[in-house]
C-alpha positions in Angstrom: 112.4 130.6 145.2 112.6 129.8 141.6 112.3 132.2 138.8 109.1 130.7 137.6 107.5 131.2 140.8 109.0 134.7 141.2 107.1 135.1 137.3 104.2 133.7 138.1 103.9 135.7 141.5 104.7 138.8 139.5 102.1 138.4 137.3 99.5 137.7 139.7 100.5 140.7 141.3 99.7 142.6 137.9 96.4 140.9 137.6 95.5 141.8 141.1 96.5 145.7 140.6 94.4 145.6 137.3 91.3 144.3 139.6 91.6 146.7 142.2 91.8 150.2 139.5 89.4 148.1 137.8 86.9 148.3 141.3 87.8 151.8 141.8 86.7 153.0 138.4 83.6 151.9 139.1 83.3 153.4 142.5 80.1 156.4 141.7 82.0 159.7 141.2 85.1 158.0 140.1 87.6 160.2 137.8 89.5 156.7 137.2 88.5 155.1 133.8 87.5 151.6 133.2 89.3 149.4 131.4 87.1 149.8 128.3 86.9 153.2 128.4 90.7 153.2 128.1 90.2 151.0 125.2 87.9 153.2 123.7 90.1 156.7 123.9 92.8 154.7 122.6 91.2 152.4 119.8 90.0 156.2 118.6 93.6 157.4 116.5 95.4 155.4 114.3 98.1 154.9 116.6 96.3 153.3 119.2 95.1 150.9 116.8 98.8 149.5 115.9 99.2 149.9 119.2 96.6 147.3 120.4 97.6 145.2 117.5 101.0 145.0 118.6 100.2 143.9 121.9 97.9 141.6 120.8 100.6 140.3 118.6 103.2 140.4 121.6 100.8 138.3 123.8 100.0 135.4 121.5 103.6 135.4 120.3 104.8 135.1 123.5 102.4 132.7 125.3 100.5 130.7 122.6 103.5 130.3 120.0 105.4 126.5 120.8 109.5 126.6 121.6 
């Protein structure tokens, strides 16, 4: 197996595990949050805004910027 398909594998894997707590937060009576109630708590202190902006920053540096 290569390293690119070991990378791409573990990513899917990621994707899927974000789907499936995603599907479970939504269950009724649920104590797991959604996604964008996660986003909300954390977009509410400062920190959690330079947060979000440095992962925003880390994702389009690292897949949108050209070698």
């Amino acid at each position: 197996m290569s390293p690119r398909l070991i990378t791409a594998i573990g990513y899917a894997a990621i994707i899927l595990a974000a789907l499936v707590v995603e599907f479970a937060a939504r269950r009724p009576g649920s104590r797991v949050p959604t996604f964008a109630q996660l986003v909300h708590t954390v977009m509410r202190e400062r920190w959690g805004r330079v947060g979000m902006l440095l992962v925003w920053w880390w994702l389009g540096f690292h897949f949108l910027s050209r070698s």
